[in-house]
PyMOL Python script that loads the backbone (N, CA, C, O; Angstrom):
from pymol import cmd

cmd.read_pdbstr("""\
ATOM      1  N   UNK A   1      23.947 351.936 173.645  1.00  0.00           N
ATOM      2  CA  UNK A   1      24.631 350.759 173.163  1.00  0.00           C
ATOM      3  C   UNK A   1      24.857 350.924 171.657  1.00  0.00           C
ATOM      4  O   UNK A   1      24.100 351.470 170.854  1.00  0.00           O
ATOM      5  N   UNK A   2      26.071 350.337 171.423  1.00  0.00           N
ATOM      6  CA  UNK A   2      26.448 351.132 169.868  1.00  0.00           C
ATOM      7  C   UNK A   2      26.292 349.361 168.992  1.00  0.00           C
ATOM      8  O   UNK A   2      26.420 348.225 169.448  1.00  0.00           O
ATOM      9  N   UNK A   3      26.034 349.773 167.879  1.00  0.00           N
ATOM     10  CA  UNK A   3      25.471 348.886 167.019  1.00  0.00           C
ATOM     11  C   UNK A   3      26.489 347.506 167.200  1.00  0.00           C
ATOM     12  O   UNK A   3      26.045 346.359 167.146  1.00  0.00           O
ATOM     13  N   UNK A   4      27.517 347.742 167.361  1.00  0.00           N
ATOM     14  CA  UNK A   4      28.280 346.639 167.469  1.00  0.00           C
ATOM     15  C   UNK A   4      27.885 345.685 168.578  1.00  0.00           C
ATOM     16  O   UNK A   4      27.545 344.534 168.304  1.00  0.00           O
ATOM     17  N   UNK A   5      27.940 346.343 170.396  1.00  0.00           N
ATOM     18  CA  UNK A   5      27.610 345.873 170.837  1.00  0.00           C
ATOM     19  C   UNK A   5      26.378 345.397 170.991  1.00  0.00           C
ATOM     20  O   UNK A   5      26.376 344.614 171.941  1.00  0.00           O
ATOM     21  N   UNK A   6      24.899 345.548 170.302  1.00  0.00           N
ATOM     22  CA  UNK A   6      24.208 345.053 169.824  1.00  0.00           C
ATOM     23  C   UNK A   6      24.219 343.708 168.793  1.00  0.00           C
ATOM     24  O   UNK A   6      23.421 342.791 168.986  1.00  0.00           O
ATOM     25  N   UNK A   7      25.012 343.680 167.889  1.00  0.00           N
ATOM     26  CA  UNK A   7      25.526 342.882 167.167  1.00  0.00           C
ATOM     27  C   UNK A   7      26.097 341.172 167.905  1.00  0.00           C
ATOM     28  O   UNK A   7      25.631 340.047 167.725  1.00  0.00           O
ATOM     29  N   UNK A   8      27.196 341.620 168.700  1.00  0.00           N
ATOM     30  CA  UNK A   8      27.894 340.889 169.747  1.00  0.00           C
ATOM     31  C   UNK A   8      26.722 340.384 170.496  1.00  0.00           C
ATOM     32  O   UNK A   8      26.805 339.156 170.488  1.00  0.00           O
ATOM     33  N   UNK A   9      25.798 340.720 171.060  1.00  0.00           N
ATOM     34  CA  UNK A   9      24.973 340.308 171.681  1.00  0.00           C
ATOM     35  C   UNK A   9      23.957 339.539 171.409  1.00  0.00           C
ATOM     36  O   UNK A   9      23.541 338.710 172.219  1.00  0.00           O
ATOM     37  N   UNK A  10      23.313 339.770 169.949  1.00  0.00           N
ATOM     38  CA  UNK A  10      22.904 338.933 169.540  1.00  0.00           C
ATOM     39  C   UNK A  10      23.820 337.547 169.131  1.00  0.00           C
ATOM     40  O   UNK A  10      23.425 336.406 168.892  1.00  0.00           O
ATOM     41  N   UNK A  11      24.840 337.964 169.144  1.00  0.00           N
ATOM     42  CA  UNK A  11      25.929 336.698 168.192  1.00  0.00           C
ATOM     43  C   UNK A  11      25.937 335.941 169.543  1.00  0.00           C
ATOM     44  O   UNK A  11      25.883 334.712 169.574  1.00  0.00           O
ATOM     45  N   UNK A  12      26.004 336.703 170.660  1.00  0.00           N
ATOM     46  CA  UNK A  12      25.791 335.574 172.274  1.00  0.00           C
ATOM     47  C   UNK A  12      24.788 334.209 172.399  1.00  0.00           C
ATOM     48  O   UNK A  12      25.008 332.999 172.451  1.00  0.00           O
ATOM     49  N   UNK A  13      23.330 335.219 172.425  1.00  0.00           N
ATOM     50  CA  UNK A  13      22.275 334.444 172.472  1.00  0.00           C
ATOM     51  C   UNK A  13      22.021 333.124 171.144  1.00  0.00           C
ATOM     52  O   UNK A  13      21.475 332.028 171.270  1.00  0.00           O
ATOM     53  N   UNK A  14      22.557 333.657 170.094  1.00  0.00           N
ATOM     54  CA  UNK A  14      22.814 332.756 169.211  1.00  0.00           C
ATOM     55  C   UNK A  14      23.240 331.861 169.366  1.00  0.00           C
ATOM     56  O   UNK A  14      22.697 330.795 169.076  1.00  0.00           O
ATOM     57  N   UNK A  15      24.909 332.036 170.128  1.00  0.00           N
ATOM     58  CA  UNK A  15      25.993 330.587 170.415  1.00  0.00           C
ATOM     59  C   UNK A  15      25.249 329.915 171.529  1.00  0.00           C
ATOM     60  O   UNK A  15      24.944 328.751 171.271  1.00  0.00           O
ATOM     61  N   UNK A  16      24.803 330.461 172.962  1.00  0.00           N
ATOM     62  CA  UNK A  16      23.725 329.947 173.456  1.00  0.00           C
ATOM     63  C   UNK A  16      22.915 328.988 173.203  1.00  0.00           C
ATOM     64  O   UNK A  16      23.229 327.848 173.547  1.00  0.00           O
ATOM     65  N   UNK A  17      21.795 329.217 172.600  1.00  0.00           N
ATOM     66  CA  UNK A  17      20.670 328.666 171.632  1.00  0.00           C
ATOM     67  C   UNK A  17      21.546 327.076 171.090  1.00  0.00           C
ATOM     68  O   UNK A  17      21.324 325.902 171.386  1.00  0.00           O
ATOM     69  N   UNK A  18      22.561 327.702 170.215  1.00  0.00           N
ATOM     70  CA  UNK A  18      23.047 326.810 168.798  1.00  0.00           C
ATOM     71  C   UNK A  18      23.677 325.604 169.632  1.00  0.00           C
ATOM     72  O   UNK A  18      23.649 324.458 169.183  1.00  0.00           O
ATOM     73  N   UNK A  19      24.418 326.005 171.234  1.00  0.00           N
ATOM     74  CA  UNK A  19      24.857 325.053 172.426  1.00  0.00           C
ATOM     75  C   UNK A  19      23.671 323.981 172.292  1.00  0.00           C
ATOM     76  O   UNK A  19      23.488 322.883 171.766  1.00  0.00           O
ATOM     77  N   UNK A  20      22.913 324.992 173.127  1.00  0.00           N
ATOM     78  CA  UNK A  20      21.986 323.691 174.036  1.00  0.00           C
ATOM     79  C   UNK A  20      21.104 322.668 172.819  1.00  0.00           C
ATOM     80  O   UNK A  20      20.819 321.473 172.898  1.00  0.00           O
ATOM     81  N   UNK A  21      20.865 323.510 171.879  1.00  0.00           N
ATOM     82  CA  UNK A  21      20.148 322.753 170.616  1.00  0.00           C
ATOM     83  C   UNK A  21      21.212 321.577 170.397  1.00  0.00           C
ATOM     84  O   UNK A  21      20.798 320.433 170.585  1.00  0.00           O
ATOM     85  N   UNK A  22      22.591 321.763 170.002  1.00  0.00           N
ATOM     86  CA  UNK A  22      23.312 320.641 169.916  1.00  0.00           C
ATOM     87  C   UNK A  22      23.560 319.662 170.861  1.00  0.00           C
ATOM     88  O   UNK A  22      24.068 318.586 170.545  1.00  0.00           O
ATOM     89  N   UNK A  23      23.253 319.935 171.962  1.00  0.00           N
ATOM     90  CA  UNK A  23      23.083 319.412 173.148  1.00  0.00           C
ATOM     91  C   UNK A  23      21.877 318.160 173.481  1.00  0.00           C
ATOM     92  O   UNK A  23      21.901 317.004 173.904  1.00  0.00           O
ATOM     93  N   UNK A  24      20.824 319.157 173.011  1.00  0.00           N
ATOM     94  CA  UNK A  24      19.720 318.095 173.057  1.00  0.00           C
ATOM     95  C   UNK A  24      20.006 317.483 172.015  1.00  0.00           C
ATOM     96  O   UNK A  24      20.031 316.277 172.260  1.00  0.00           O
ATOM     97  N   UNK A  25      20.268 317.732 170.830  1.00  0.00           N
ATOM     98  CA  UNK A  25      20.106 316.659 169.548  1.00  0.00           C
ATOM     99  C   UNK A  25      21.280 315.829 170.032  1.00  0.00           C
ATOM    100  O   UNK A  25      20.921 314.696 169.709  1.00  0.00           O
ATOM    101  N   UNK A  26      22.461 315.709 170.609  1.00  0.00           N
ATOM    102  CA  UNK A  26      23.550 314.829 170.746  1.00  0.00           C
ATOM    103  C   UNK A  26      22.939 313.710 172.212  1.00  0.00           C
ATOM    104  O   UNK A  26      23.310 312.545 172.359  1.00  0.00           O
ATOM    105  N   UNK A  27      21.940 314.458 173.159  1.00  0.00           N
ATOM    106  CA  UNK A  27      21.029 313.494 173.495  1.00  0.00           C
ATOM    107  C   UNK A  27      20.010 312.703 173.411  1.00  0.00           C
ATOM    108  O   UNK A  27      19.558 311.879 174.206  1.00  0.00           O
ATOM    109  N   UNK A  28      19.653 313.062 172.259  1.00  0.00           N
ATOM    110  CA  UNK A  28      18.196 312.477 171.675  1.00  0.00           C
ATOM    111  C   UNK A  28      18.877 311.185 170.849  1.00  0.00           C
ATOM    112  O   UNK A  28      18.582 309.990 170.834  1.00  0.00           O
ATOM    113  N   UNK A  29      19.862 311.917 170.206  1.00  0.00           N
ATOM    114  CA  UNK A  29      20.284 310.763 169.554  1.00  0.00           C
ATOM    115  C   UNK A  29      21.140 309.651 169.841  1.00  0.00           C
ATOM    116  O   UNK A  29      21.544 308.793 169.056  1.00  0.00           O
ATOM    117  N   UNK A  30      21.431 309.811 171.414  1.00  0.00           N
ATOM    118  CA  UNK A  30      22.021 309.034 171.639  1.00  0.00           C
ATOM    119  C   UNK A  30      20.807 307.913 172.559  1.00  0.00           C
ATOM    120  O   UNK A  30      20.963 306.695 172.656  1.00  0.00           O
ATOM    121  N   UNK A  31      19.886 308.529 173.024  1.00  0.00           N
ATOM    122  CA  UNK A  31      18.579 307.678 173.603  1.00  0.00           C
ATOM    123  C   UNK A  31      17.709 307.444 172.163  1.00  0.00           C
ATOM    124  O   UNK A  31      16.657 306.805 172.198  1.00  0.00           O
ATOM    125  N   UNK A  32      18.041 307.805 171.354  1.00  0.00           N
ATOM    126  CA  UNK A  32      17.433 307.208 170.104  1.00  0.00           C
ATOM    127  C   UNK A  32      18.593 305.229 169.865  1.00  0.00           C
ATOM    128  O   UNK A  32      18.442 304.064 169.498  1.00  0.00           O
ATOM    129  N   UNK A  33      19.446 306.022 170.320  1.00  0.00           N
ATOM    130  CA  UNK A  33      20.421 305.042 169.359  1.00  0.00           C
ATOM    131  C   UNK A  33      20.673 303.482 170.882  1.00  0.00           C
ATOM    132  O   UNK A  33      20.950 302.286 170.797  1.00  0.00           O
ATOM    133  N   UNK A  34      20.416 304.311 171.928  1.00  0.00           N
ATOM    134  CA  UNK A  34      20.295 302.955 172.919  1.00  0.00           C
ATOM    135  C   UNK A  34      18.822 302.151 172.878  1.00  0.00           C
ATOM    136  O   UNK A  34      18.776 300.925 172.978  1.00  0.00           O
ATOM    137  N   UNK A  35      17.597 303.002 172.716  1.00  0.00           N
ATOM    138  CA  UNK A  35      16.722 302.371 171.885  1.00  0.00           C
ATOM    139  C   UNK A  35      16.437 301.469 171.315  1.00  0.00           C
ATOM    140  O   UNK A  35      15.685 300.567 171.686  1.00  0.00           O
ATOM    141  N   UNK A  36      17.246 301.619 169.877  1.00  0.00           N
ATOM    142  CA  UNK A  36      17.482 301.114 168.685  1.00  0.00           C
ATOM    143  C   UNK A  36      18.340 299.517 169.335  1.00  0.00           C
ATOM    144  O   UNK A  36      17.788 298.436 169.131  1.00  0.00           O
ATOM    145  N   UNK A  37      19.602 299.585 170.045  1.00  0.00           N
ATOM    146  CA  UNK A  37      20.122 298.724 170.635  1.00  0.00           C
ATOM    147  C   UNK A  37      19.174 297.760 171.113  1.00  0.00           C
ATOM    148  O   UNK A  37      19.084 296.640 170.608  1.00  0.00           O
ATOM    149  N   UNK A  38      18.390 298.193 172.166  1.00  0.00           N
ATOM    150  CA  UNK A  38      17.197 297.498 172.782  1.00  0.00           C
ATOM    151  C   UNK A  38      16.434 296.789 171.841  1.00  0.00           C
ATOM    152  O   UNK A  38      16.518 295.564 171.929  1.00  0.00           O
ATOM    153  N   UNK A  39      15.622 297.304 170.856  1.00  0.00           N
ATOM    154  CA  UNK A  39      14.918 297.079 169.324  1.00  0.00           C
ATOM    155  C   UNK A  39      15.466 295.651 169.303  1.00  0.00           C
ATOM    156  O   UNK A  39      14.979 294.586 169.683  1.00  0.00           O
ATOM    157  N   UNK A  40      17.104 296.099 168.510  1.00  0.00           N
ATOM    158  CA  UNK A  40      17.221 295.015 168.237  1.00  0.00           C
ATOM    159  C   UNK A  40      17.609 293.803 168.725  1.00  0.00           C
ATOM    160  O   UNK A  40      18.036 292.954 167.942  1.00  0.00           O
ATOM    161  N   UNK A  41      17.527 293.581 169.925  1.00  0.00           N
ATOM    162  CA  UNK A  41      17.895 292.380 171.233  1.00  0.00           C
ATOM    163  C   UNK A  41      16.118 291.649 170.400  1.00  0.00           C
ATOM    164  O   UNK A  41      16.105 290.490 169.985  1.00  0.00           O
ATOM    165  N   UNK A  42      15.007 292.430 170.317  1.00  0.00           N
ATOM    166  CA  UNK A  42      13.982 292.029 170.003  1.00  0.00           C
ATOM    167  C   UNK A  42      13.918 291.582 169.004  1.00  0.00           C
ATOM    168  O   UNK A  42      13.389 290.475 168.906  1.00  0.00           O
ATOM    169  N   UNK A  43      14.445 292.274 167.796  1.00  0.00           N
ATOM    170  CA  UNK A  43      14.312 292.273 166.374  1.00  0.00           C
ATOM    171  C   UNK A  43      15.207 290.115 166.251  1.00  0.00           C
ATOM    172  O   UNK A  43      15.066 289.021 165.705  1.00  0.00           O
ATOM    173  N   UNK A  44      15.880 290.738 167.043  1.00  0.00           N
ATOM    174  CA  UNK A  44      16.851 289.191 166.758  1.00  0.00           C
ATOM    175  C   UNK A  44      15.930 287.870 167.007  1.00  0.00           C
ATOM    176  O   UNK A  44      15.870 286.786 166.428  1.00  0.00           O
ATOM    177  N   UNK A  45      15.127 288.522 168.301  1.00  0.00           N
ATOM    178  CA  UNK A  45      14.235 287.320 168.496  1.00  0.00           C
ATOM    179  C   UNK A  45      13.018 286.885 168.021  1.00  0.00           C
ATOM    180  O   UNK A  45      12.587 285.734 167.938  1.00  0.00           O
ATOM    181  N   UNK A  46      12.432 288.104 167.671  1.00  0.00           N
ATOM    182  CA  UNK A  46      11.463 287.671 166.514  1.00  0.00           C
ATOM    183  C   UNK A  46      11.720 287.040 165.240  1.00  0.00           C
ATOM    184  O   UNK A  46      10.819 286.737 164.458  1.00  0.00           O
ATOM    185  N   UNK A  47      12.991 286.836 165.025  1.00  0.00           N
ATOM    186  CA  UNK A  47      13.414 286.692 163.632  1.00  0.00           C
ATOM    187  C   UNK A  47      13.756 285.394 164.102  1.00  0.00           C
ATOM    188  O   UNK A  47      13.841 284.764 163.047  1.00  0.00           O
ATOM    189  N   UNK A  48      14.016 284.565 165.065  1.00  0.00           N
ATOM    190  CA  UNK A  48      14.058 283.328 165.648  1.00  0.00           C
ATOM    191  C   UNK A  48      12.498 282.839 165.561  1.00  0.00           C
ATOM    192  O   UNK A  48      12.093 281.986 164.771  1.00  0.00           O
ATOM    193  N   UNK A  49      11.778 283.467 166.425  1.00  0.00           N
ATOM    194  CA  UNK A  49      10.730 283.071 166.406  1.00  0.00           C
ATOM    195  C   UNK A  49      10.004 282.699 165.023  1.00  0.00           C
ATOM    196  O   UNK A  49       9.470 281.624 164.752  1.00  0.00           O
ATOM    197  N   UNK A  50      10.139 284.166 163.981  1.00  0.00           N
ATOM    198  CA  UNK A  50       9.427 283.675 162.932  1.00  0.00           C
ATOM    199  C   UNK A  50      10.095 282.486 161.879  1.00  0.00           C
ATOM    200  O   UNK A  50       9.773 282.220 160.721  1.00  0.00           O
ATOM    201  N   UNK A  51      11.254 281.827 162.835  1.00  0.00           N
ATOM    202  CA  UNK A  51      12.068 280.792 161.522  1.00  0.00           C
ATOM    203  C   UNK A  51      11.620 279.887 162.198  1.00  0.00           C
ATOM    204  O   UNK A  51      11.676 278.865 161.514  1.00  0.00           O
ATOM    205  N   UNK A  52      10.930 279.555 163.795  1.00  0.00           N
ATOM    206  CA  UNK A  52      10.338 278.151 164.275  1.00  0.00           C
ATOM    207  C   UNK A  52       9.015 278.168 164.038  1.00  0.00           C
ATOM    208  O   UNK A  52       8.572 277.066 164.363  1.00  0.00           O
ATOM    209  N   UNK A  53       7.876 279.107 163.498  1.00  0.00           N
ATOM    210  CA  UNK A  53       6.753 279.373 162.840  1.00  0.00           C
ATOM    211  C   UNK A  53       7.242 278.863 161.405  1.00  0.00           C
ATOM    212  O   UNK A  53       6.580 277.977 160.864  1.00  0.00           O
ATOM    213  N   UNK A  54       8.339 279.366 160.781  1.00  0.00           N
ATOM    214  CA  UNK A  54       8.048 278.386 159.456  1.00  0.00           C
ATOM    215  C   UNK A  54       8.508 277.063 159.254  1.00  0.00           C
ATOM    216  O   UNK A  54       8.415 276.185 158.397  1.00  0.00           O
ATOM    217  N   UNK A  55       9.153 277.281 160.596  1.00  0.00           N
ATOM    218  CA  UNK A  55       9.589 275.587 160.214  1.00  0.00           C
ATOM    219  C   UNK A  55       8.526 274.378 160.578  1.00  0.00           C
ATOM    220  O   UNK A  55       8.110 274.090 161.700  1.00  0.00           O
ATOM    221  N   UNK A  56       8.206 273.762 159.349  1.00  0.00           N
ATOM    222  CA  UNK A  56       7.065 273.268 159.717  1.00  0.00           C
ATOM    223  C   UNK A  56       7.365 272.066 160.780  1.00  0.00           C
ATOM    224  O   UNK A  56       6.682 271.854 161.782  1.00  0.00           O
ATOM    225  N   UNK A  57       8.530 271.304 160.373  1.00  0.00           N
ATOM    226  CA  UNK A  57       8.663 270.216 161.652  1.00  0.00           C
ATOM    227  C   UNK A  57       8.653 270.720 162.685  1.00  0.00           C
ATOM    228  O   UNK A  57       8.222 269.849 163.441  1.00  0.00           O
ATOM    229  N   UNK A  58       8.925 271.904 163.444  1.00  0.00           N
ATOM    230  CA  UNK A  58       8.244 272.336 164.519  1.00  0.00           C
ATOM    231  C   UNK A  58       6.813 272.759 165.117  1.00  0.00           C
ATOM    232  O   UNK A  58       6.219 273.555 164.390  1.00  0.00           O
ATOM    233  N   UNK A  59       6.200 272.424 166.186  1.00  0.00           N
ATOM    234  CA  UNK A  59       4.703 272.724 166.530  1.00  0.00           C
ATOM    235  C   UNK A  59       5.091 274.114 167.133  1.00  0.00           C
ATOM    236  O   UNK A  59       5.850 274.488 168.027  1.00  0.00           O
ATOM    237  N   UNK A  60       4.347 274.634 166.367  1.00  0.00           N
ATOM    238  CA  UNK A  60       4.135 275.872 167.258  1.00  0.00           C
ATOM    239  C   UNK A  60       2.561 276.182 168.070  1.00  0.00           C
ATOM    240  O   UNK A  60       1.656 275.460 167.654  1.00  0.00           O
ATOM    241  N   UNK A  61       2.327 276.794 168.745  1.00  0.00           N
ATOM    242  CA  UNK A  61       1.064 277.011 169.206  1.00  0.00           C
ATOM    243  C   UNK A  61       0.393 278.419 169.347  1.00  0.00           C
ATOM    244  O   UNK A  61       1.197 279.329 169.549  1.00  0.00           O
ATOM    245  N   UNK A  62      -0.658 278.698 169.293  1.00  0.00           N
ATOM    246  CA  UNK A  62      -1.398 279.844 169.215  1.00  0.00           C
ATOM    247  C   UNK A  62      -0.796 280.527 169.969  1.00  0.00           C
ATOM    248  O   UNK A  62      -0.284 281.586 169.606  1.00  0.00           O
ATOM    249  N   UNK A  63      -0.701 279.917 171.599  1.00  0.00           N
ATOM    250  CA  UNK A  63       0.154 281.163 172.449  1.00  0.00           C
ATOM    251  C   UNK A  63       1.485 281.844 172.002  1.00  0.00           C
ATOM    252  O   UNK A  63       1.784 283.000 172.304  1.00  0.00           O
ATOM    253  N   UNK A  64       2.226 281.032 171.277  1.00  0.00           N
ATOM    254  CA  UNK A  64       3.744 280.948 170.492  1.00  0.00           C
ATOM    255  C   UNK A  64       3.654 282.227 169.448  1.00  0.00           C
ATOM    256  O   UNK A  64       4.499 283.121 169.405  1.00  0.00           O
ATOM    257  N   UNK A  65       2.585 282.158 168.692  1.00  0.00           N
ATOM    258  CA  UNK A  65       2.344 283.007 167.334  1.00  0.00           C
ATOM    259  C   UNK A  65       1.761 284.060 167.989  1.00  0.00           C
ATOM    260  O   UNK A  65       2.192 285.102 167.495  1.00  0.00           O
ATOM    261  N   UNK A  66       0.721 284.343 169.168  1.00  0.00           N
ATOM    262  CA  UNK A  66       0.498 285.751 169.681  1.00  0.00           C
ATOM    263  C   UNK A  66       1.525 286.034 170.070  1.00  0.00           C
ATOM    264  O   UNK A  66       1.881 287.093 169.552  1.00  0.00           O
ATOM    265  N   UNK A  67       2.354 285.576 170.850  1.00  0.00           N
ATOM    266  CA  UNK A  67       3.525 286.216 172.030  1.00  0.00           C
ATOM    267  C   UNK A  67       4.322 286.877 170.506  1.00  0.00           C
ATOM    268  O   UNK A  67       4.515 288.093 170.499  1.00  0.00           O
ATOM    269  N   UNK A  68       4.676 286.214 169.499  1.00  0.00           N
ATOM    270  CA  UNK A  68       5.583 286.848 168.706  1.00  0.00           C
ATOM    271  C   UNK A  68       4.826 288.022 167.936  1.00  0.00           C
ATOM    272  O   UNK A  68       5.529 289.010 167.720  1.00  0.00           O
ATOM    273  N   UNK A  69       3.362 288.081 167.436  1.00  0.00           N
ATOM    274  CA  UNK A  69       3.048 289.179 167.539  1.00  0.00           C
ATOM    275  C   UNK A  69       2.887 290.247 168.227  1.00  0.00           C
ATOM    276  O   UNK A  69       2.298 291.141 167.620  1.00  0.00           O
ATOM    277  N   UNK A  70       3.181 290.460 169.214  1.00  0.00           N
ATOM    278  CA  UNK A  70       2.956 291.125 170.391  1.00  0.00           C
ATOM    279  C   UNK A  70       4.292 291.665 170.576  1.00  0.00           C
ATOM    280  O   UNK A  70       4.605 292.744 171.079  1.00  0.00           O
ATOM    281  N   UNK A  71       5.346 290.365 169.891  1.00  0.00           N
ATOM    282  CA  UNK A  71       7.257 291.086 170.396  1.00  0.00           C
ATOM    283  C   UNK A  71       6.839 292.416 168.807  1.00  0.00           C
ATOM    284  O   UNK A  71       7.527 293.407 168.564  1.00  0.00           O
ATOM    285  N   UNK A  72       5.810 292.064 168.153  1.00  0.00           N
ATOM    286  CA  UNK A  72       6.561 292.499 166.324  1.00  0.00           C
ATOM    287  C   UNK A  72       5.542 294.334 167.310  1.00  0.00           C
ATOM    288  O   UNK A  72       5.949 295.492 167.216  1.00  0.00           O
ATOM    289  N   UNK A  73       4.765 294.039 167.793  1.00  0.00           N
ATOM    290  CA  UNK A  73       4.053 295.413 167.528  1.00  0.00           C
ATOM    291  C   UNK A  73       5.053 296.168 168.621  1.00  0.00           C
ATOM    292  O   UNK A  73       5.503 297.226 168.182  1.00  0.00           O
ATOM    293  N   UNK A  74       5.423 295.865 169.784  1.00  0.00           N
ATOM    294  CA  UNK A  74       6.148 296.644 170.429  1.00  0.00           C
ATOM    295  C   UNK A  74       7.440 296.734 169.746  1.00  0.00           C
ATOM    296  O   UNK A  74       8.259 297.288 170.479  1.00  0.00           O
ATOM    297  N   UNK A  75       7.909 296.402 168.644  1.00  0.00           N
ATOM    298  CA  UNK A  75       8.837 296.343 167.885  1.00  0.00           C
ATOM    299  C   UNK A  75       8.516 297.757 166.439  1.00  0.00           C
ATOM    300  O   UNK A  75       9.211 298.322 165.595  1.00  0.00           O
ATOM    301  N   UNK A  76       7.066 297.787 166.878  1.00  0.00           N
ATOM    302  CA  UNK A  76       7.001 298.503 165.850  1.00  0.00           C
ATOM    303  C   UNK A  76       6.720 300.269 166.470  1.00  0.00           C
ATOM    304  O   UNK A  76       6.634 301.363 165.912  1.00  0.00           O
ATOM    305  N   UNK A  77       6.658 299.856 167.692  1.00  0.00           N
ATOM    306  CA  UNK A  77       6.113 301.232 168.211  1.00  0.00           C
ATOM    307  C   UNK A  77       7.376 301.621 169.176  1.00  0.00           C
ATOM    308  O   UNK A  77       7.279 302.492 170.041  1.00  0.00           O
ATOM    309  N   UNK A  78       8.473 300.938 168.949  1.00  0.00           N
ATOM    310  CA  UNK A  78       9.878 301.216 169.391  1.00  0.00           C
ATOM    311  C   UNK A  78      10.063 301.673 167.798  1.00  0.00           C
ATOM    312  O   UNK A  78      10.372 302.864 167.831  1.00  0.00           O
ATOM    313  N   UNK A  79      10.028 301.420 167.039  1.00  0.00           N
ATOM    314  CA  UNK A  79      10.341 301.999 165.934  1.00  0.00           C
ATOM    315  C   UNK A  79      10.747 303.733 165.877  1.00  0.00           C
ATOM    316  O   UNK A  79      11.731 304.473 165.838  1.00  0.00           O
ATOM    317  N   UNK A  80       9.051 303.784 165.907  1.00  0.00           N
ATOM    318  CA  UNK A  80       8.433 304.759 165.800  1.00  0.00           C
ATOM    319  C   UNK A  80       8.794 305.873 166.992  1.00  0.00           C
ATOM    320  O   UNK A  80       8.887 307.048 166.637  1.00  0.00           O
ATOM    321  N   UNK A  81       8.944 305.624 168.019  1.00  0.00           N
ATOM    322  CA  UNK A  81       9.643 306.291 168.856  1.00  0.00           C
ATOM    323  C   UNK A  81      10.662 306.446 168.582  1.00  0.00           C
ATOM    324  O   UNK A  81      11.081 307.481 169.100  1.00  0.00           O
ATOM    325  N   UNK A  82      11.625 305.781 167.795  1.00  0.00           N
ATOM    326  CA  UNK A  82      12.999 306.583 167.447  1.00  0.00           C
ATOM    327  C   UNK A  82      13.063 307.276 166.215  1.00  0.00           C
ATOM    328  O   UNK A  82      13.836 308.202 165.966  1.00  0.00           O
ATOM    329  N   UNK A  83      11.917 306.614 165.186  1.00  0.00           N
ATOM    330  CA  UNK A  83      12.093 307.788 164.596  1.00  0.00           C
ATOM    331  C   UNK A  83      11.597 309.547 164.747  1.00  0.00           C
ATOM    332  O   UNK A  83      12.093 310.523 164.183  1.00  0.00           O
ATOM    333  N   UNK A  84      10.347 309.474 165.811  1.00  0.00           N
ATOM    334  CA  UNK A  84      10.154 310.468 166.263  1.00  0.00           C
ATOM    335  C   UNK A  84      11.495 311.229 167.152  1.00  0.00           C
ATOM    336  O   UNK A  84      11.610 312.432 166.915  1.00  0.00           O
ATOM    337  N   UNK A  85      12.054 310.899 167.700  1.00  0.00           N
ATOM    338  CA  UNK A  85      13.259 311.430 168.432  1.00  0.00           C
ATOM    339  C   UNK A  85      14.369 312.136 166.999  1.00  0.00           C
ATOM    340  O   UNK A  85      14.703 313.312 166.850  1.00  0.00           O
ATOM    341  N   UNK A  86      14.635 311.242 166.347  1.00  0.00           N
ATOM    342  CA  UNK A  86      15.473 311.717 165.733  1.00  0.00           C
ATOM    343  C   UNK A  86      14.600 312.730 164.886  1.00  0.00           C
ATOM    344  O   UNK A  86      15.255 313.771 164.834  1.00  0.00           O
ATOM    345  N   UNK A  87      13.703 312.843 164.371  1.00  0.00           N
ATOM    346  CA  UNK A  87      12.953 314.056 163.817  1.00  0.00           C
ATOM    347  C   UNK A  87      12.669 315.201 164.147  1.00  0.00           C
ATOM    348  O   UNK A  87      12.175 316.119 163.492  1.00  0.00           O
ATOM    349  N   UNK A  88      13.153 315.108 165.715  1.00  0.00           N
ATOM    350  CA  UNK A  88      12.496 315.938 166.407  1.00  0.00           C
ATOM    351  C   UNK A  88      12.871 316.983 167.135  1.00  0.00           C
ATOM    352  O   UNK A  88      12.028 317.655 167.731  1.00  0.00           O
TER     353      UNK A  88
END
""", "prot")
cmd.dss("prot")
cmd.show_as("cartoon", "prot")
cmd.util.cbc("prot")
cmd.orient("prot")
């Protein structure tokens, strides 16, 4: 095999590789980015929630203030899962 076709061959496995790599990253980031969509269906509602927690003429109740902590931490570990995806 003469140096060229050596050459060519590596330049194969390369375009290969450089495919499927773009491949996964154009899927990661797109399950990063439906994610993120999801997130924020949450993000919207915690941000409701935390404006009837300050509003004081409203009662809120202990169960009211856990449940919205509970939307903030799975809010936070959806985070974190997308930013791991996209890092990754």
């Amino acid at each position: 095999m003469s140096l060229k076709e050596d050459f060519e061959n590596v330049l194969k496995k390369l375009q290969a590789e450089r495919d499927e790599a773009k491949l996964k990253l154009h899927l990661a980031s797109m399950e990063a980015r439906q994610e993120f969509e999801e997130a924020e269906k949450d993000w919207r509602h915690l941000k409701a929630k935390a404006a009837e927690i300050g509003d004081e003429s409203v009662e809120t109740s202990e169960e009211f203030i856990a449940n919205a902590k509970i939307v903030g931490e799975e809010l936070k570990d959806a985070y974190h899962r997308i930013a791991k995806r996209l890092a990754g």
